[in-house]
C-alpha positions in Angstrom: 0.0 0.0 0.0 0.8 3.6 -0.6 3.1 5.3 2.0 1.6 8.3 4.1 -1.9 7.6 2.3 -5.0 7.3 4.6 -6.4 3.8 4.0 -10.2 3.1 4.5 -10.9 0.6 7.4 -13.5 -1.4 4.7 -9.9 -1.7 2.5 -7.9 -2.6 5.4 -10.0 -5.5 6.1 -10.4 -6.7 2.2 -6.7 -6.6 2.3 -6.6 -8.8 5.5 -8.7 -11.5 3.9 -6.4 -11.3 0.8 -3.7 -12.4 2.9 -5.5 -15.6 4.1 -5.9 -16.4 0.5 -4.0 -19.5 -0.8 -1.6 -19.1 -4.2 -4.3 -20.5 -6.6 -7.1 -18.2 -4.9 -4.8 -14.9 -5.1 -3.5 -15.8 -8.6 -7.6 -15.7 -9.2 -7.8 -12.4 -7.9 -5.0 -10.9 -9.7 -6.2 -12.3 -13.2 -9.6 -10.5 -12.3 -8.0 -6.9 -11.5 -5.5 -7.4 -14.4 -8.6 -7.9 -16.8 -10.6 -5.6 -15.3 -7.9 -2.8 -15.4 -6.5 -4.0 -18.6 -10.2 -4.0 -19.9 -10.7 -0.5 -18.8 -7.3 0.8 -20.7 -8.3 -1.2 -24.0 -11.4 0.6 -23.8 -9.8 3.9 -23.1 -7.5 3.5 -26.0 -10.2 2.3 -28.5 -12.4 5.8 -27.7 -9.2 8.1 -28.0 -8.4 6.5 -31.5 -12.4 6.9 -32.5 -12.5 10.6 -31.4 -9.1 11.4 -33.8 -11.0 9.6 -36.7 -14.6 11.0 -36.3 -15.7 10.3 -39.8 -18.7 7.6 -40.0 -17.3 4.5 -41.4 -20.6 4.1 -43.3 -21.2 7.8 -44.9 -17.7 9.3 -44.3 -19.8 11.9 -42.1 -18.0 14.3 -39.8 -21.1 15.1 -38.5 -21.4 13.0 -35.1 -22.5 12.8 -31.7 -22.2 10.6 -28.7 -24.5 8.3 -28.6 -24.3 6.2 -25.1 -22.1 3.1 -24.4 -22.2 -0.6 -25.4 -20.1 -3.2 -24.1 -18.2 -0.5 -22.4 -17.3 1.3 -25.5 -18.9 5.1 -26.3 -20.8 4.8 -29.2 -21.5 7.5 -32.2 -25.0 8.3 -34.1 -23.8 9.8 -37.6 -26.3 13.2 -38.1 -26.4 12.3 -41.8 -27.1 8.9 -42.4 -28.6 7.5 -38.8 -26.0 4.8 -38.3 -24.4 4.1 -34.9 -20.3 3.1 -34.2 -17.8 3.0 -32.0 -14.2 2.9 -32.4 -14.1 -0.7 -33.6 -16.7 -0.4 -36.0 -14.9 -1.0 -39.9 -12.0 -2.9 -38.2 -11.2 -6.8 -37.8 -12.2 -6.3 -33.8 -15.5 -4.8 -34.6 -17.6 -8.2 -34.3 -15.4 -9.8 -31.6 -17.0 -10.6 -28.5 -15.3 -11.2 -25.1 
């Protein structure tokens, strides 16, 4: 844990059971915060990329807007033709499921 950082009594005791964890259970655990924060960077990275390249991969409109999330992606509604994308949408990821 972070030096001269206040740490929250609900933390203190999560990271008190982690420590009564065997080797296979705490490898579990750090496979699940790897792919969650790994996940999370991915995801990141994919929306930066789609915000540099705003065109519609349908129309080739620049004219955009946010339209929500989906599978923790932001998507895009194109103003001109109605279609929705993210920043996988025209690439060999865009049908890939997890």
């Amino acid at each position: 844990m972070a030096q001269g950082k206040q740490v929250r009594p609900d933390f203190t005791r999560l990271f008190s059971r982690l420590r009564a964890f065997n080797t296979h259970q705490r490898l579990a655990v750090c496979c699940f915060m790897s792919a969650l924060v790994n996940g999370e960077r991915i995801a990141a990275l994919i929306d930066q990329i789609a915000r540099a390249c705003s065109a519609c991969p349908r129309c080739a409109s620049r004219q955009s807007g946010r339209h929500g999330f989906a599978n923790g992606l932001l998507r895009y509604r194109c103003s001109a033709c109605g279609k929705t994308f993210n920043g996988l949408t025209g690439t060999p990821l865009a049908l890939r499921h997890q």
